[in-house]
Structure formats: C-alpha cells, structure tokens
C-alpha positions as CSV (number, residue, x, y, z in Angstrom):
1,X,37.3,-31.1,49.5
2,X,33.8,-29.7,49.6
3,X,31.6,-28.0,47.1
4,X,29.5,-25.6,49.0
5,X,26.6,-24.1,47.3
6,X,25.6,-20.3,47.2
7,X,23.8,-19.2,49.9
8,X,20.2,-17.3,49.7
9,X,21.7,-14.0,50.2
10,X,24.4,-14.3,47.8
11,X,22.0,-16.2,45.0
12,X,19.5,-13.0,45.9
13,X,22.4,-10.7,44.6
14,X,23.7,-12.4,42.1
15,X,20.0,-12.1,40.7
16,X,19.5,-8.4,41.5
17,X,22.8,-7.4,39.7
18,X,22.4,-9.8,37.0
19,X,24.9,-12.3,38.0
20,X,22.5,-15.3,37.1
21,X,23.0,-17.6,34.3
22,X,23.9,-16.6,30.9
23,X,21.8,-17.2,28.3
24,X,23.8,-18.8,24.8
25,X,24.6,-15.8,22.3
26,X,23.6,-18.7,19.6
27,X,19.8,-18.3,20.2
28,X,19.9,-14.4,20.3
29,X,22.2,-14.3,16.9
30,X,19.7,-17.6,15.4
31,X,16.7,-15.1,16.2
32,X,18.1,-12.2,15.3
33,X,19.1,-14.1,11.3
34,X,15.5,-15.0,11.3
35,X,14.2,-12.2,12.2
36,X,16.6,-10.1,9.5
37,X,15.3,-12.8,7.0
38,X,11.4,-12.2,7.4
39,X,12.2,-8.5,7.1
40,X,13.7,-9.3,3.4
41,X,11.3,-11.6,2.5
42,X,8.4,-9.5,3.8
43,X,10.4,-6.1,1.8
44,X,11.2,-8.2,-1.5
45,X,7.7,-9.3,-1.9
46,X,6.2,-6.1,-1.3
47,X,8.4,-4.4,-3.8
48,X,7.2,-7.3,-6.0
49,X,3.6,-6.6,-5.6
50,X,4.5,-2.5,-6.3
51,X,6.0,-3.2,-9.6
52,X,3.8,-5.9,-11.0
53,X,-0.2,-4.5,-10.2
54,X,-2.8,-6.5,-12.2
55,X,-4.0,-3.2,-13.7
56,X,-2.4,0.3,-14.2
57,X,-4.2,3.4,-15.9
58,X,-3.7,6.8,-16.6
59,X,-5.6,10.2,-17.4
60,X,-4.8,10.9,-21.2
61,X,-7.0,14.3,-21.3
62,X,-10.2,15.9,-20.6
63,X,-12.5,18.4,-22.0
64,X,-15.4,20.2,-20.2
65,X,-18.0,19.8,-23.0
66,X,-20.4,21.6,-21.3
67,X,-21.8,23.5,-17.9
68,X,-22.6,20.3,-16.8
69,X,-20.5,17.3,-18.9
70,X,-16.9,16.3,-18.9
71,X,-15.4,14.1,-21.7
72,X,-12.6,12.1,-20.0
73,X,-10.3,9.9,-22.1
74,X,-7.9,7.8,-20.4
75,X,-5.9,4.7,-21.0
76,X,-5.9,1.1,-18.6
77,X,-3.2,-1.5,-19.5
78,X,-4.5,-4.9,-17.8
79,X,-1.6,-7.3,-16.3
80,X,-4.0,-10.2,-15.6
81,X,-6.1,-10.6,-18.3
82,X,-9.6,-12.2,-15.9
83,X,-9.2,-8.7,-14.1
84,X,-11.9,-6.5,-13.7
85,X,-10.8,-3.1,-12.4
86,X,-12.9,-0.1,-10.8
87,X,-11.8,3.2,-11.8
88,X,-13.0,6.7,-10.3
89,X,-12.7,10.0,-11.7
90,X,-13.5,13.3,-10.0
91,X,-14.2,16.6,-11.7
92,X,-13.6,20.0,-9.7
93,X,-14.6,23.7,-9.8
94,X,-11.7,26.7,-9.7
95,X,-12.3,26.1,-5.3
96,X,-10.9,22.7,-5.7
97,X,-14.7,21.7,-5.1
98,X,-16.2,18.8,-5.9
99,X,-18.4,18.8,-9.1
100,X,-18.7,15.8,-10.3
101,X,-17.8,11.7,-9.2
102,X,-17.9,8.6,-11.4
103,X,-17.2,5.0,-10.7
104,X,-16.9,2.5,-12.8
105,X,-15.6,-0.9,-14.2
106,X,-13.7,-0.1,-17.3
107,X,-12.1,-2.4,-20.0
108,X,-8.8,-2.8,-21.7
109,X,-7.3,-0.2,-23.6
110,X,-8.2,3.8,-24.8
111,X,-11.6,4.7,-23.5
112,X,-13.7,7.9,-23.4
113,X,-16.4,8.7,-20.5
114,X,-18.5,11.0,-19.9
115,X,-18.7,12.8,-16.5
116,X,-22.2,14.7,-15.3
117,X,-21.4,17.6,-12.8
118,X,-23.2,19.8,-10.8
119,X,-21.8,23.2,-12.5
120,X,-18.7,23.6,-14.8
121,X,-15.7,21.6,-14.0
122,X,-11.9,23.5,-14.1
123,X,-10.0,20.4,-13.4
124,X,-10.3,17.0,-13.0
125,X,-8.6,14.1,-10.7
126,X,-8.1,10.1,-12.1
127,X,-8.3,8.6,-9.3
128,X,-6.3,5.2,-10.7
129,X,-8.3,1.9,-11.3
130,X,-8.2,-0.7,-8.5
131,X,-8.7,-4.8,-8.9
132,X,-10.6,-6.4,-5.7
C-alpha cells in the first residue's frame, strides 16, 4: 500500500476553490469572545465617565441689565473637589448673532457674572463648564 501525495495541479485547485486546510473554529470563536469583551469594557467605561464628570453646571437665569451688560447667574456642582473648571457663556441678538462671549474659571456653587456685549443681548447660551 502506497500513500501518494497530491499532485501540483490538484493542490493548485484545491487552493483556488478553497479546499486548503481548515483553520480551528477555536481561534476564530477565542477572538471573536475577546473582541465582544473589549467592546463591553470599552462601552461600560465610557458610560462610566458620562455619568460621573468631575464638574456639572447649569444656566439658572439671566437678565440684560443694560444695552451693553448681561447679569448671568448660574450654578456648578464640583465632583472632584482639586477641579478647576472653564466655563463659557454666550449672549445673542434677536438674529441669533453673536453679542457677547465670556470665559472663565468659576468656583463652587451659585455665582453671578457679568457679560459685556456689543449691543443688547435677546438670549443667551451656557455653554457648560469643562475640567482639563
């Protein structure tokens, strides 16, 4: 009894219609578990950073004092207490123009600025308060 080997031409079509060796479905599942891992990890710890900032504010009201001032008062709860967070605010005309832009660093707890604008401001955007 011999073992005779595959000749050129039938190892050439075995290769060309994908007759070839098999790779192991354990590899392509193993990646495929790791793979569906990282995506949870990656998706549980962004959801983690969305719903625990350092710093979160909000616009409590505003007041155009005058043709060119705008009282602002608004409100920033600080998560890590060492945090030192920018905020910007931007006052607007009735064009949704703007009129005025300030950015500062603001401190814990109810605060009141004091926007200058170009002409009298209709509305104005908070434009949250970021931690570097």
């Amino acid at each position: 009894m011999s073992v005779s080997t595959p000749s050129a031409e039938e190892s050439r079509i075995a290769t060309r219609y994908g007759r070839g060796p098999r790779r192991r479905p354990g590899v392509l599942l193993l990646a495929l578990i790791l793979a569906l891992v990282a995506m949870i990890g990656w998706f549980g710890w962004a959801l983690w950073m969305a719903l625990h900032p350092e710093v979160s504010s909000g616009l409590e009201k505003w007041e155009a004092i005058s043709e060119n001032e705008v009282e602002v008062t608004f409100v920033v709860r600080l998560h890590d207490k060492d945090a030192k967070p920018v905020c910007t605010v931007e006052a607007e005309d009735g064009q949704e123009e703007k009129v005025g832009h300030l950015e500062f660093t603001a401190g814990e707890g109810r605060q009141t600025i004091t926007i200058p604008t170009e002409r009298r401001a209709e509305r104005v955007e908070w434009g949250d308060c970021t931690v570097e």
